[in-house]
N, CA, C and O atoms as a GROMACS GRO file, in nm:
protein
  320
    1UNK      N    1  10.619   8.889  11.097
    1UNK     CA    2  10.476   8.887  11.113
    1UNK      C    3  10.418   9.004  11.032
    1UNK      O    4  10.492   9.101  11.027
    2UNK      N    5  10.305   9.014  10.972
    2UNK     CA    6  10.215   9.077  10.908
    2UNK      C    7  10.086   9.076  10.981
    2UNK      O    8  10.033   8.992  11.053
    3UNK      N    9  10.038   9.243  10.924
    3UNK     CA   10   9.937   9.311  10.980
    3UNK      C   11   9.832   9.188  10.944
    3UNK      O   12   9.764   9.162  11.043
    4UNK      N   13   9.801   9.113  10.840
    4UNK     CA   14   9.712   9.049  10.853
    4UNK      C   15   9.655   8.939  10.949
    4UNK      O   16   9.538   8.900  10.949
    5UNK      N   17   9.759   8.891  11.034
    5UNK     CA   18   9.747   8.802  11.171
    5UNK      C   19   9.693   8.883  11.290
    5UNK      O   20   9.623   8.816  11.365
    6UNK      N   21   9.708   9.005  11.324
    6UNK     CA   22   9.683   9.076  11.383
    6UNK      C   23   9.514   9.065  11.436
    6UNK      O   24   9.413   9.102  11.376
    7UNK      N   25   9.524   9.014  11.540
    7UNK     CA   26   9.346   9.009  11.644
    7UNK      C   27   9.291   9.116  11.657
    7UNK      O   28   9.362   9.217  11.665
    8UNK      N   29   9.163   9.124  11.661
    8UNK     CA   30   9.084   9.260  11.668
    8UNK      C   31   9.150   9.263  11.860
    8UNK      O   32   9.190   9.171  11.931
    9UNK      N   33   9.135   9.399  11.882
    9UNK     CA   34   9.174   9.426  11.982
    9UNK      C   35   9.385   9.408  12.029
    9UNK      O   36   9.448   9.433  12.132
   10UNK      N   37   9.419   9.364  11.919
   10UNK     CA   38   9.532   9.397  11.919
   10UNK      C   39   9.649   9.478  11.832
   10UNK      O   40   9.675   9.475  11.712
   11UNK      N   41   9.696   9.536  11.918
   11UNK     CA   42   9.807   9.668  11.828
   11UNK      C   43   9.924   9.640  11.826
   11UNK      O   44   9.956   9.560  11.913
   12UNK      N   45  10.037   9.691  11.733
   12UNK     CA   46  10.196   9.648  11.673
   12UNK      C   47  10.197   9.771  11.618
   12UNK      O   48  10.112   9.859  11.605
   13UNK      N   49  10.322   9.758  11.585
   13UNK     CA   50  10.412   9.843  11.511
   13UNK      C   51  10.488   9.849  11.396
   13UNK      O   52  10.586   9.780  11.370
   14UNK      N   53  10.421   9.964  11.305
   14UNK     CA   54  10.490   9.920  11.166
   14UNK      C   55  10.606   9.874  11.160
   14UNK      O   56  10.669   9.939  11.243
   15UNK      N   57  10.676   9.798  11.111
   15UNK     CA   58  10.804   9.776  11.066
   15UNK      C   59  10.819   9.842  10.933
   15UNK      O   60  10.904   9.930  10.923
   16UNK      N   61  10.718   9.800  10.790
   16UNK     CA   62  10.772   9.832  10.670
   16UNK      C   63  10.668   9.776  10.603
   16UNK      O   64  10.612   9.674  10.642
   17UNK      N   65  10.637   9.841  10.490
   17UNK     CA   66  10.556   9.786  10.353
   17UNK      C   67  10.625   9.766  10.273
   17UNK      O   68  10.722   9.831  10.235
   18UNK      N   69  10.561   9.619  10.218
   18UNK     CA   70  10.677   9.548  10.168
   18UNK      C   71  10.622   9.568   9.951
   18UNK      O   72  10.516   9.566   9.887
   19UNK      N   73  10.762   9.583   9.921
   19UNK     CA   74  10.708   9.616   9.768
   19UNK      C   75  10.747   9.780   9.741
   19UNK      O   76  10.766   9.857   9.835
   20UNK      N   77  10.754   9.817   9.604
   20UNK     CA   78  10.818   9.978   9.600
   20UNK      C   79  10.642   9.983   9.419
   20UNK      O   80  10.628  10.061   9.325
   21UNK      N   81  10.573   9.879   9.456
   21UNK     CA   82  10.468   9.967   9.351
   21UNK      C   83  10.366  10.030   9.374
   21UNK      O   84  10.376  10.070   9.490
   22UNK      N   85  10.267  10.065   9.329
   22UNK     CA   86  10.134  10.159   9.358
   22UNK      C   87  10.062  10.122   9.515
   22UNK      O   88  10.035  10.189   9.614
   23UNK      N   89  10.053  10.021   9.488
   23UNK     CA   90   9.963   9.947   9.607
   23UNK      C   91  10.054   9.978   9.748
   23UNK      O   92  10.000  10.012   9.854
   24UNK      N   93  10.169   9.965   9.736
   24UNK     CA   94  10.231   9.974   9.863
   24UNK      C   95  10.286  10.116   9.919
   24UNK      O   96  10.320  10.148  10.033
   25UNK      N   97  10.282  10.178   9.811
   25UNK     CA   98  10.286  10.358   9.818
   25UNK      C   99  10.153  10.410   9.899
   25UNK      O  100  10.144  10.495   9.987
   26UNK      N  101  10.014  10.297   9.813
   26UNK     CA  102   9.895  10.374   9.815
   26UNK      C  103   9.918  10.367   9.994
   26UNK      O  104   9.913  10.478  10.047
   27UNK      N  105   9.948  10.219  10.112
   27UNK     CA  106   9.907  10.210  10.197
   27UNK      C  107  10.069  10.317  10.302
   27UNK      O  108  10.078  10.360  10.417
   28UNK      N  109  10.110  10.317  10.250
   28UNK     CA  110  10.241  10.432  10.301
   28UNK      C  111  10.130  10.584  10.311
   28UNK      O  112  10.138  10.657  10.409
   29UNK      N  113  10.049  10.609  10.215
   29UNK     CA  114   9.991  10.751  10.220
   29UNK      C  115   9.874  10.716  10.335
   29UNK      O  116   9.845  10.796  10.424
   30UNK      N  117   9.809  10.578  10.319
   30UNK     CA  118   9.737  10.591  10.412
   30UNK      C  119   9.800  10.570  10.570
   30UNK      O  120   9.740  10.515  10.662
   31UNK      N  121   9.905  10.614  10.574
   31UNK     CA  122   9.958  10.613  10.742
   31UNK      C  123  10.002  10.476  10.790
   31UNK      O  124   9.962  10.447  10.903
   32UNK      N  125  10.070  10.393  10.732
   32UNK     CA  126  10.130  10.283  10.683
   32UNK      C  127  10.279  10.300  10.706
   32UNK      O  128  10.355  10.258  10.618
   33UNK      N  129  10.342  10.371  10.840
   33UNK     CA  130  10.497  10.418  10.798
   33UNK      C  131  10.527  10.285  10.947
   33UNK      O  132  10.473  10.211  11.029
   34UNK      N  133  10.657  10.336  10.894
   34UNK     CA  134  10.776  10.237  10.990
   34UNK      C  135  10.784  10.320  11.136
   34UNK      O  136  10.846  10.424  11.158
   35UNK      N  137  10.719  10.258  11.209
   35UNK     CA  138  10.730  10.317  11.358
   35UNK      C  139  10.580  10.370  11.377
   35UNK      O  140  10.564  10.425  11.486
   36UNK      N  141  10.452  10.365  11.285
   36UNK     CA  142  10.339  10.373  11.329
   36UNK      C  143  10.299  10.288  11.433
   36UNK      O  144  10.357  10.181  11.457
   37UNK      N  145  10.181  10.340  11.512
   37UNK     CA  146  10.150  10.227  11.589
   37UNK      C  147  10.003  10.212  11.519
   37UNK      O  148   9.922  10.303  11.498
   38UNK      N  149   9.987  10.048  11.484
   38UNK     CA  150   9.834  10.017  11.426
   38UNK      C  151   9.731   9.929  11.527
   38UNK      O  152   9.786   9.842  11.595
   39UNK      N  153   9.621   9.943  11.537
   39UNK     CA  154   9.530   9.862  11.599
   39UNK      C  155   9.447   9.768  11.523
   39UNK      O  156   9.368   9.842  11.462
   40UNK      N  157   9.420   9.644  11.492
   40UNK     CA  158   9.301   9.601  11.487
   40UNK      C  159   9.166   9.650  11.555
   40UNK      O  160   9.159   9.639  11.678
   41UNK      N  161   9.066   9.699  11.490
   41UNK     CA  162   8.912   9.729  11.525
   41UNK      C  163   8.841   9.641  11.567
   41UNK      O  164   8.811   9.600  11.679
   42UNK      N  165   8.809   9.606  11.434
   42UNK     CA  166   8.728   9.509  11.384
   42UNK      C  167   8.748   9.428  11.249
   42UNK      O  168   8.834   9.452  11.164
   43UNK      N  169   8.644   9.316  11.247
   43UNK     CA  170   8.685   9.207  11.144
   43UNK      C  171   8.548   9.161  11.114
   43UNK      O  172   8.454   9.137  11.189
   44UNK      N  173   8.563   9.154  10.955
   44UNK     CA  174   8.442   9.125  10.926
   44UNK      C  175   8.394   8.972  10.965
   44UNK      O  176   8.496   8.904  10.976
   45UNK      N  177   8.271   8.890  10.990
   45UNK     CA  178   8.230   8.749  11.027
   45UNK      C  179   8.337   8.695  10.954
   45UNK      O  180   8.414   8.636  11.031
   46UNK      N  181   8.379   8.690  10.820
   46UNK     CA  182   8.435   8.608  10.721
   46UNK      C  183   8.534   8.654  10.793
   46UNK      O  184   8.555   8.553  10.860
   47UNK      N  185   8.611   8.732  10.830
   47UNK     CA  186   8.741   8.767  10.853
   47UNK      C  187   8.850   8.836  10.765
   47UNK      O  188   8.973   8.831  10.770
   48UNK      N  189   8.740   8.917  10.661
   48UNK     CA  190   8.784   8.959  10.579
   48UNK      C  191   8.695   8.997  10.441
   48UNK      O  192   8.643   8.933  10.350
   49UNK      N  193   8.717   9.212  10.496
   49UNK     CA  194   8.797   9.282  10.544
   49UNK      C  195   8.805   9.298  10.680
   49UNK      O  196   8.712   9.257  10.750
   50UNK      N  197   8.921   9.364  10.741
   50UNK     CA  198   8.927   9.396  10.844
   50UNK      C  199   9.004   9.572  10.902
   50UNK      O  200   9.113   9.621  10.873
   51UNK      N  201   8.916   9.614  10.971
   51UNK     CA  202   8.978   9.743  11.001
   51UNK      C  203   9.055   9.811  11.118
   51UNK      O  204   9.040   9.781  11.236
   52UNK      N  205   9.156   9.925  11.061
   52UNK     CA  206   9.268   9.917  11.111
   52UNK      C  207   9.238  10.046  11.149
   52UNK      O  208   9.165  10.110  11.074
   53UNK      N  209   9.313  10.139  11.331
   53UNK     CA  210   9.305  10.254  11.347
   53UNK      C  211   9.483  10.243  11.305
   53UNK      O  212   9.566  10.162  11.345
   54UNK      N  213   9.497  10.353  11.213
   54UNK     CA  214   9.633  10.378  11.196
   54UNK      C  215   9.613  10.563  11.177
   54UNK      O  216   9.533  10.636  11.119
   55UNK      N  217   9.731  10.583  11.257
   55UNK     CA  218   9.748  10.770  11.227
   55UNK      C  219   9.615  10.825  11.244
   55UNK      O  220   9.578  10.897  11.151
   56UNK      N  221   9.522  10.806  11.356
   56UNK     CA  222   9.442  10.845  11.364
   56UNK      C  223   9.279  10.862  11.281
   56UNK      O  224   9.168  10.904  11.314
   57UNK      N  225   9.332  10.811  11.174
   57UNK     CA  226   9.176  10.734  11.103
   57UNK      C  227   9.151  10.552  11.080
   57UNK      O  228   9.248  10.487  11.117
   58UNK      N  229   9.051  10.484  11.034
   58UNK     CA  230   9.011  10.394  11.036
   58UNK      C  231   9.040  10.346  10.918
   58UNK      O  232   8.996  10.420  10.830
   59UNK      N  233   9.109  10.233  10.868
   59UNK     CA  234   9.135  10.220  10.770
   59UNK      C  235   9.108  10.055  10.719
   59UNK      O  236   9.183   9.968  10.764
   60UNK      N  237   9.014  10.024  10.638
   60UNK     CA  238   8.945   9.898  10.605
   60UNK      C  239   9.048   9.835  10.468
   60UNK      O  240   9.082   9.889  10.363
   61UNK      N  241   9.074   9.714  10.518
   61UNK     CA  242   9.188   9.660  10.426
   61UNK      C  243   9.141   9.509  10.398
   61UNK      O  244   9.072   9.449  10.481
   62UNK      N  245   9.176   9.458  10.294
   62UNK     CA  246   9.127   9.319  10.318
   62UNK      C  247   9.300   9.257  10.305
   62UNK      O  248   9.406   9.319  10.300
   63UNK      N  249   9.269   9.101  10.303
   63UNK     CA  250   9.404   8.999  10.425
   63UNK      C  251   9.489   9.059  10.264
   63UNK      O  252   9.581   9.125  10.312
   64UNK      N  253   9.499   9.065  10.176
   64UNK     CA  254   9.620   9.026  10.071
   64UNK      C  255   9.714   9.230  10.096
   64UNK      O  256   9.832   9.263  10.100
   65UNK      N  257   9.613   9.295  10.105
   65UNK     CA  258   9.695   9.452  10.113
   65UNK      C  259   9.753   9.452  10.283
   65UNK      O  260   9.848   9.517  10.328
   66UNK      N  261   9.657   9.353  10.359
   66UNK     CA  262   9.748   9.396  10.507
   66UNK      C  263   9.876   9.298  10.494
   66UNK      O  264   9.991   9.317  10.532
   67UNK      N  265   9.843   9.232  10.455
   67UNK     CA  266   9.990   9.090  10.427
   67UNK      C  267  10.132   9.155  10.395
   67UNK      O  268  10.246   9.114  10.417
   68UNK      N  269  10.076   9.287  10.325
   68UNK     CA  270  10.195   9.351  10.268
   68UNK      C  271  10.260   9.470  10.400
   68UNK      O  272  10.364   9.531  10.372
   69UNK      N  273  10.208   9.490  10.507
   69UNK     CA  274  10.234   9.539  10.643
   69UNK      C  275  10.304   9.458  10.721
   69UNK      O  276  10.251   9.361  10.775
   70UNK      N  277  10.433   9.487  10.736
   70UNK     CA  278  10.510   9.400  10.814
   70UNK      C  279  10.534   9.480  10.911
   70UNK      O  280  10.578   9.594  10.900
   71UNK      N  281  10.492   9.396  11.062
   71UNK     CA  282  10.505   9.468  11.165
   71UNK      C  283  10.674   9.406  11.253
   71UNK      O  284  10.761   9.332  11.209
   72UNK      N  285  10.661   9.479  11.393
   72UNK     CA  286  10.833   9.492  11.417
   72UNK      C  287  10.771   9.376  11.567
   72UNK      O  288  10.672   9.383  11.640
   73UNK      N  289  10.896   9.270  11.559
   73UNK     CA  290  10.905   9.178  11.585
   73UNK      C  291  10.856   9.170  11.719
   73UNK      O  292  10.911   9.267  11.770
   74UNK      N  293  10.776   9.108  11.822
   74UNK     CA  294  10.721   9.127  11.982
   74UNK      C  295  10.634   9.257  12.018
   74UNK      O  296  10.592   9.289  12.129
   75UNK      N  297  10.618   9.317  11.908
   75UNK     CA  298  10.521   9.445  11.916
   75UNK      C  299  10.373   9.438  11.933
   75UNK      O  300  10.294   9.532  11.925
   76UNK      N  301  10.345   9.301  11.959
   76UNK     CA  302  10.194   9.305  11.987
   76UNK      C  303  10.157   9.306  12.103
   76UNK      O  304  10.236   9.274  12.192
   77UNK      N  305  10.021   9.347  12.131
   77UNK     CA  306   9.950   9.384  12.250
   77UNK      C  307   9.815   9.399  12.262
   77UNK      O  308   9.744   9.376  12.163
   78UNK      N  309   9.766   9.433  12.367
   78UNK     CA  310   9.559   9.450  12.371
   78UNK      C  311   9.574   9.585  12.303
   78UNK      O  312   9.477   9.627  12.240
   79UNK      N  313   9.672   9.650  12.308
   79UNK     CA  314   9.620   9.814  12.315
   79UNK      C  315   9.590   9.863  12.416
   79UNK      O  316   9.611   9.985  12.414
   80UNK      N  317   9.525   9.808  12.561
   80UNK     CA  318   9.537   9.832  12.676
   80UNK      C  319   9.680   9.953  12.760
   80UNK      O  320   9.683   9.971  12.882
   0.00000   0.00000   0.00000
């Protein structure tokens, strides 16, 4: 599963960014690691972009850069 399925109001756990080029480095710096815990915020009407609390800031991604967030398998939840 990938961060991009991910419901507003629900949180997982990095597994891994998938890819070793710019783009997938860029979302590793933005707090994108293996064993983060991420939330869905919010989502735009279209459903895209949508924003993510990861490592303690807010981070607005649209579906093709979260696609590349692979989260760890039964790790979803309200965040509750």
């Amino acid at each position: 599963m990938n961060l991009s399925v991910l419901a507003v109001g629900q949180s997982a756990r990095v597994r891994e960014v998938a890819g070793a080029d710019g783009g997938a480095q860029r979302l590793r710096d933005l707090g994108f690691l293996a064993g983060a815990e991420v939330r869905c915020l919010f989502a735009h009407p279209t459903g895209d972009p949508r924003a993510y609390l990861v490592g303690g800031g807010v981070i607005a991604l649209d579906h093709t850069a979260a696609a590349r967030v692979l989260l760890e398998n039964g790790g979803v939840g309200t965040g509750e």
